[in-house]
MILO-898281 format. One record per residue (C-alpha): residue in one letter; x, y, z. Coordinates in steps of 0.5 Angstrom, whole numbers, plus 500, padded with zeros to 3 digits. Each point is the difference from the previous one (the first is absolute). Layout:
BEGIN
+------+-----+-----+-----+
: rest :  xx :  yy :  zz :
+------+-----+-----+-----+
:    a :   X :   Y :   Z :
...
+------+-----+-----+-----+
END
This chain:
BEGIN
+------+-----+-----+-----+
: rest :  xx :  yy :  zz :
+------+-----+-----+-----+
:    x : 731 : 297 : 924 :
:    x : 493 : 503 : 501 :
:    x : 494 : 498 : 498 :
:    x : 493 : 501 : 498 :
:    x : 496 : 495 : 503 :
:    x : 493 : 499 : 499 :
:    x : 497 : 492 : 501 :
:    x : 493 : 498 : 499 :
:    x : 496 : 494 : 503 :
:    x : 497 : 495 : 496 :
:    x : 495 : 494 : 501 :
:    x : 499 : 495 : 493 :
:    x : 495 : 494 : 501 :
:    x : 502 : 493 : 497 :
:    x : 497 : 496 : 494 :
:    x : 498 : 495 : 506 :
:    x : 503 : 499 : 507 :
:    x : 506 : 496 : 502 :
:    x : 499 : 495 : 505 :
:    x : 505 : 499 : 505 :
:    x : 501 : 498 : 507 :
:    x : 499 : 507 : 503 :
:    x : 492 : 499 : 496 :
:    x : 498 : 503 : 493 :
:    x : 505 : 507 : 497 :
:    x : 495 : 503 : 497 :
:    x : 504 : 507 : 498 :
:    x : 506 : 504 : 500 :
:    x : 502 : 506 : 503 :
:    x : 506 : 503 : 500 :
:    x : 504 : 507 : 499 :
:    x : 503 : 503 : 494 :
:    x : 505 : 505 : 501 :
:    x : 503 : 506 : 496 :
:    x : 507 : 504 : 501 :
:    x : 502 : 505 : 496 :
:    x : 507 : 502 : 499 :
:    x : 502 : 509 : 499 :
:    x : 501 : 498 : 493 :
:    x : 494 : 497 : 498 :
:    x : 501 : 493 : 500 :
:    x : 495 : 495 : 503 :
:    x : 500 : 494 : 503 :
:    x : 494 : 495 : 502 :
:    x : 500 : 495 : 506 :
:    x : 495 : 495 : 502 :
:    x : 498 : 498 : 508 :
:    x : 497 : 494 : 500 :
:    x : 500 : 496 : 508 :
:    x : 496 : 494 : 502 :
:    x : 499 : 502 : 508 :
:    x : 499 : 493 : 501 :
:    x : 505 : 497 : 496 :
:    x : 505 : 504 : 505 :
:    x : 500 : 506 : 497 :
:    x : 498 : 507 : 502 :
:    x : 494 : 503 : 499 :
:    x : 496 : 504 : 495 :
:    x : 500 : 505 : 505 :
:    x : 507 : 501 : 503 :
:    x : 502 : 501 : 493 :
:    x : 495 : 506 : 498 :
:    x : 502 : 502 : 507 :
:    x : 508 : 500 : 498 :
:    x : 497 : 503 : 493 :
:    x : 497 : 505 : 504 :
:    x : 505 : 502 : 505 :
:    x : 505 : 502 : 493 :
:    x : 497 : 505 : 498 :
:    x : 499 : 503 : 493 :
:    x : 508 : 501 : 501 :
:    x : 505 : 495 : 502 :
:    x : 507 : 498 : 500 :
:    x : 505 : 494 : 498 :
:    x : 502 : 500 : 507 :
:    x : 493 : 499 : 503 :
:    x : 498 : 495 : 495 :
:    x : 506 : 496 : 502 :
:    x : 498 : 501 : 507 :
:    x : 493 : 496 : 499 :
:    x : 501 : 493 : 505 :
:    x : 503 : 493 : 497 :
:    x : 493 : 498 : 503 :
:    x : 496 : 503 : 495 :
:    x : 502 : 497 : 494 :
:    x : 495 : 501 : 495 :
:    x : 500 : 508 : 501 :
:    x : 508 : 499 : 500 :
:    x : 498 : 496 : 493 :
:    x : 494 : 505 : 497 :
:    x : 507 : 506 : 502 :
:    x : 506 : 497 : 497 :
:    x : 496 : 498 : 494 :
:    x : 497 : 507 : 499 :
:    x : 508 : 503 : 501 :
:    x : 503 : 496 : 495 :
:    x : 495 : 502 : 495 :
:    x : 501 : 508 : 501 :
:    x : 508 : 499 : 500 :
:    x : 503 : 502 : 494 :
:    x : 506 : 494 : 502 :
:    x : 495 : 494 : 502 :
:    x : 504 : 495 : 504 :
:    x : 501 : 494 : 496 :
:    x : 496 : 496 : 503 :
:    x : 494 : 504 : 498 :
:    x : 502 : 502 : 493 :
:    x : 495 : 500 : 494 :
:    x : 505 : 496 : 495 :
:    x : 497 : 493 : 502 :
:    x : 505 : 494 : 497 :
:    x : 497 : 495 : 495 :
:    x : 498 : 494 : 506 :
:    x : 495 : 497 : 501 :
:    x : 497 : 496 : 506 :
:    x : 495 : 494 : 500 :
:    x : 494 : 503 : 505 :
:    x : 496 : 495 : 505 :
:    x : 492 : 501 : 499 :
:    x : 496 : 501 : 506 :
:    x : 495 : 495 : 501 :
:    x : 494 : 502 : 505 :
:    x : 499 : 496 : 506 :
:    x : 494 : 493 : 500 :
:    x : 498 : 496 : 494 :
:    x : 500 : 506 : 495 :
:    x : 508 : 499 : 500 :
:    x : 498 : 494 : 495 :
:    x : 497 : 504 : 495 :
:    x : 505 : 506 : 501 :
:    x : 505 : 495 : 499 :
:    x : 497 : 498 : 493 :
:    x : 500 : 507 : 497 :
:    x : 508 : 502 : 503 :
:    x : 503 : 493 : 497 :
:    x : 495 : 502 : 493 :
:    x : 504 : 507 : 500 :
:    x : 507 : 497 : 502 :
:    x : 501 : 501 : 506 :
:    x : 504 : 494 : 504 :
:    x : 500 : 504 : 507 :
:    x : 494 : 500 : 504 :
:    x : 500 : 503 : 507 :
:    x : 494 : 497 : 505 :
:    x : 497 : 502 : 506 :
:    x : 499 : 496 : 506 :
:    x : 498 : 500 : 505 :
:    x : 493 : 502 : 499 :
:    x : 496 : 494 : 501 :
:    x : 499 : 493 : 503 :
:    x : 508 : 497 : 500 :
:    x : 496 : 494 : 498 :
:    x : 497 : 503 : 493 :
:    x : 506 : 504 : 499 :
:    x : 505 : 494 : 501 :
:    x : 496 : 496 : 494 :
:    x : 499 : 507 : 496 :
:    x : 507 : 499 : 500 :
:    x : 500 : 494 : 497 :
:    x : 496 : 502 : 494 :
:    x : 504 : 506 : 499 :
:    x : 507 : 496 : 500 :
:    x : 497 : 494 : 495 :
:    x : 497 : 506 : 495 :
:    x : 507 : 502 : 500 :
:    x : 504 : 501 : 493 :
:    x : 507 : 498 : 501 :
:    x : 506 : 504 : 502 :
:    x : 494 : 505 : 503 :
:    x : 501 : 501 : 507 :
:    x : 495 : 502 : 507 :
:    x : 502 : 505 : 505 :
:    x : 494 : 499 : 506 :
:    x : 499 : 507 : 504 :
:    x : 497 : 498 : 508 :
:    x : 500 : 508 : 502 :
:    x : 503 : 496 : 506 :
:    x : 492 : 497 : 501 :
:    x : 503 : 493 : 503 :
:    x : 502 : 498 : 507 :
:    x : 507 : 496 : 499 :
:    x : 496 : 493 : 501 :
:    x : 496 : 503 : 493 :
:    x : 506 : 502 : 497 :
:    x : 504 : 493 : 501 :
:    x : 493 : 497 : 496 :
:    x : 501 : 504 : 495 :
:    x : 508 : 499 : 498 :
:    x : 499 : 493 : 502 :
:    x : 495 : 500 : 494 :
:    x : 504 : 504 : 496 :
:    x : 507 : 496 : 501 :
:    x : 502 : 498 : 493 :
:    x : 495 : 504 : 496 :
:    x : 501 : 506 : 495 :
:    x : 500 : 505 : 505 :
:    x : 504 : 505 : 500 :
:    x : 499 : 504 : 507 :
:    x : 495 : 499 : 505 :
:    x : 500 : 508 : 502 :
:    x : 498 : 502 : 508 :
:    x : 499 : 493 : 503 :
:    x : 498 : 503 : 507 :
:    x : 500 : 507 : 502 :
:    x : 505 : 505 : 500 :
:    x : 501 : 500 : 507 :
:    x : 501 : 493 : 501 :
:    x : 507 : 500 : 499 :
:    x : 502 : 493 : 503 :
:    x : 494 : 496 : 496 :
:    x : 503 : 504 : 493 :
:    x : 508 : 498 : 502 :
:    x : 497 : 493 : 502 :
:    x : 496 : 498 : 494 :
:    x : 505 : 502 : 495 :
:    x : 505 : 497 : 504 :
:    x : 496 : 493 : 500 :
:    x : 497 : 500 : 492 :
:    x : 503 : 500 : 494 :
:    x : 495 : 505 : 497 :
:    x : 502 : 507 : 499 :
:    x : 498 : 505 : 504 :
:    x : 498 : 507 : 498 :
:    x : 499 : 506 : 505 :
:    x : 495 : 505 : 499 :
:    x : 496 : 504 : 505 :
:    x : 507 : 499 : 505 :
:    x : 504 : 505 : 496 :
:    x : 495 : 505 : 498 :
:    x : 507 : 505 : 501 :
:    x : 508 : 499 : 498 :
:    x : 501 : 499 : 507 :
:    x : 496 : 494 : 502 :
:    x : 503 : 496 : 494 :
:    x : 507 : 503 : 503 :
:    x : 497 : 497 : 506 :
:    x : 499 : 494 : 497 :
:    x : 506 : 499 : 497 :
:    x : 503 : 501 : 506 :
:    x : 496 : 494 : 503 :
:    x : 503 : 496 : 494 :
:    x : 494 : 499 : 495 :
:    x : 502 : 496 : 494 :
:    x : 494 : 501 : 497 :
:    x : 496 : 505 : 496 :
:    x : 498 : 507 : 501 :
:    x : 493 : 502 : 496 :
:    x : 502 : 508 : 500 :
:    x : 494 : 505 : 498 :
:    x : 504 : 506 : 499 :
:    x : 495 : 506 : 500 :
:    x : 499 : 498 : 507 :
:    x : 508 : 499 : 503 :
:    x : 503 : 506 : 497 :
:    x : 504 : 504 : 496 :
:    x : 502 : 496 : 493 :
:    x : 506 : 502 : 500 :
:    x : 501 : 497 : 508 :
:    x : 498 : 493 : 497 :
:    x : 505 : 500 : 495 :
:    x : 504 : 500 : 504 :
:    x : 500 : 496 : 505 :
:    x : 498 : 494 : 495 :
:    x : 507 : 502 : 497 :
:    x : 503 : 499 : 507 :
:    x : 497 : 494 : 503 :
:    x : 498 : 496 : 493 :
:    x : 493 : 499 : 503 :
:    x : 495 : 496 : 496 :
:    x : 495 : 504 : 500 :
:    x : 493 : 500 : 496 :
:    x : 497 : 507 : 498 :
:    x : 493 : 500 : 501 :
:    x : 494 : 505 : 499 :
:    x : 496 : 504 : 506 :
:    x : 495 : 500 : 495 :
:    x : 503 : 507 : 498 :
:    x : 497 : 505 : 495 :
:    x : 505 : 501 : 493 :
:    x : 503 : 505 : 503 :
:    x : 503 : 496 : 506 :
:    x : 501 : 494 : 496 :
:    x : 504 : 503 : 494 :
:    x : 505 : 504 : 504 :
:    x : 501 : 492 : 503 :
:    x : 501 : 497 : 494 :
:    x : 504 : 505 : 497 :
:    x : 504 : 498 : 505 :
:    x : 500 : 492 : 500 :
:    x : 500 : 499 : 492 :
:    x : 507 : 505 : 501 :
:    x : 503 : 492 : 502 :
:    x : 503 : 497 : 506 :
:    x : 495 : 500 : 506 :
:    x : 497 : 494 : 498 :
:    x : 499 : 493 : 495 :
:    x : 493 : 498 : 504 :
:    x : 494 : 501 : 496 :
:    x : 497 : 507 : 502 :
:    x : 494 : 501 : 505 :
:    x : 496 : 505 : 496 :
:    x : 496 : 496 : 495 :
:    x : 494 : 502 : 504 :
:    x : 495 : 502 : 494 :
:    x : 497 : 506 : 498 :
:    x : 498 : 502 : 507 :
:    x : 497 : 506 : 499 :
:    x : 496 : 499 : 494 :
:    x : 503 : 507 : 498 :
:    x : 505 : 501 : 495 :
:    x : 503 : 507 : 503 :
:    x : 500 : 495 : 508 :
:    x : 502 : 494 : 497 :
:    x : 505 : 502 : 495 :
:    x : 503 : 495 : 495 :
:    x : 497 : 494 : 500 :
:    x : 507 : 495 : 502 :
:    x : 500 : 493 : 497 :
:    x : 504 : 493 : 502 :
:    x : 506 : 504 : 499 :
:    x : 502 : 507 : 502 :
:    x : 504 : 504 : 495 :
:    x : 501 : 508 : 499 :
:    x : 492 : 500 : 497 :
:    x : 498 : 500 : 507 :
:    x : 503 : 506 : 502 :
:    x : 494 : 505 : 500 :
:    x : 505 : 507 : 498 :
:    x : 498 : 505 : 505 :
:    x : 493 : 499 : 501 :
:    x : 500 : 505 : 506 :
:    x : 497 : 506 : 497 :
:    x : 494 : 495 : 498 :
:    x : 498 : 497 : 506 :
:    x : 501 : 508 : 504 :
:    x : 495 : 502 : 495 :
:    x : 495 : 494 : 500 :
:    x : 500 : 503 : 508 :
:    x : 498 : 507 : 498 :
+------+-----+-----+-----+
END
């Protein structure tokens, strides 16, 4: 199969910053691709990287962009490297939507599921007020970043997140692997017996020993995160014998079908969550999820409205995702908005 190809860079502030480990996130950049088949038919993908998460770069993406040509075939879309996951995604994406016979896993038919979203709390005592308004609109799953502050002040935040707690409602933490081990065990210390869903990437990535150890010795669960940015290195992972869980941001592993599949194949517990993605990304992502059978955990895509533009944010998602949250098609828009 040829195709036309085109893609055009994009760049969108964020209503406010994120703070994380790495510093304050103030805007998203990224790529979307455009491939069209002989007979018309259109399809639109998102490449979305985070260079420091472990991804490649903006500029390696728009070079492989650039380096298609306004023509490209199947064969050389699929020879793109495993390590370039979020252009594998942004590609795949693109194809299924151009194909006359989508592969099922990315069929626009969505089945009637619904799955409970987490809502992400910012880093710091605007937690506390963040927590207030997400528990007024139903949520009972909040993801909080740590990690960001003196351990002392986070650790008695802790304390005022939990007892404000609704019953039944859960608490993931997100470290972005910020502690050293010796933090770590304060930390799931504190958290023994508590509403604590997962503490996610106590350490970083490549301290395997320390992660294997910890989640050896504690019985709070431990989520990956930055240590399986790619299918690969959860099967890595899977080999070493992680029982834990695996936090997927699926715009930055690859193709969709690809982790369809190894979820069937493995049974991994895994939590789906965002890149901070456009519509574009997010909707392909969730046609899939709400599809069934990746996951019963509360999704990681209660980001808020990110953007403050409907066109980038797409449908506003709520304390559980159903087939309303699926923005059809809104490639053309977003192309346009670029023009």
């Amino acid at each position: 199969m040829i195709y036309r190809f085109v893609y055009k860079k994009y760049r969108r502030s964020f209503g406010a910053p994120l703070r994380t480990v790495h510093g304050p996130w103030r805007e998203r950049e990224g790529i979307i691709v455009r491939l069209e088949r002989e007979n018309g038919r259109v399809g639109f993908g998102e490449i979305a990287p985070i260079p420091w998460f472990g991804t490649e770069t903006l500029a390696e993406g728009e070079e492989r962009c650039r380096g298609f040509g306004d023509k490209v075939s199947d064969e050389v879309l699929d020879a793109v490297p495993e390590r370039m996951g979020c252009v594998r995604f942004a590609l795949a994406q693109a194809r299924a939507a151009a194909s006359e016979a989508a592969d099922p896993a990315n069929a626009a038919s969505v089945k009637p599921v619904r799955l409970p979203v987490a809502a992400l709390l910012p880093a710091g005592r605007a937690a506390l007020t963040v927590l207030k308004e997400k528990i007024e609109g139903g949520f009972l799953a909040f993801k909080w970043k740590v990690g960001v502050g003196e351990i002392a002040d986070e650790l008695a935040l802790l304390d005022d997140l939990l007892a404000r707690l609704p019953a039944h409602a859960k608490l993931r933490l997100d470290a972005n692997g910020a502690w050293t081990s010796r933090q770590a065990v304060r930390w799931l210390e504190r958290c023994a017996d508590r509403p604590v869903e997962f503490v996610e990437q106590p350490v970083t990535a490549g301290d395997e020993d320390a992660l294997l150890g910890l989640a050896e010795d504690y019985p709070v669960k431990l989520a990956l995160d930055e240590s399986v940015v790619r299918l690969s290195e959860a099967r890595h992972w899977q080999a070493l014998g992680w029982r834990g869980v695996f936090v997927i941001k699926p715009a930055l592993s690859g193709p969709l079908e690809e982790l369809v599949r190894w979820v069937s194949d493995t049974k991994a517990d895994i939590v789906l969550s965002s890149a901070i993605e456009t519509t574009l990304a997010r909707s392909a992502i969730l046609r899939v999820v709400l599809g069934g059978g990746l996951t019963q955990r509360a999704l990681g895509f209660g980001v808020g409205e990110i953007f403050g533009e409907r066109v980038w944010d797409g449908p506003v998602i709520g304390p559980l995702a159903d087939a309303s949250c699926i923005q059809q098609e809104p490639g053309e828009a977003l192309w346009n908005a670029l023009a």
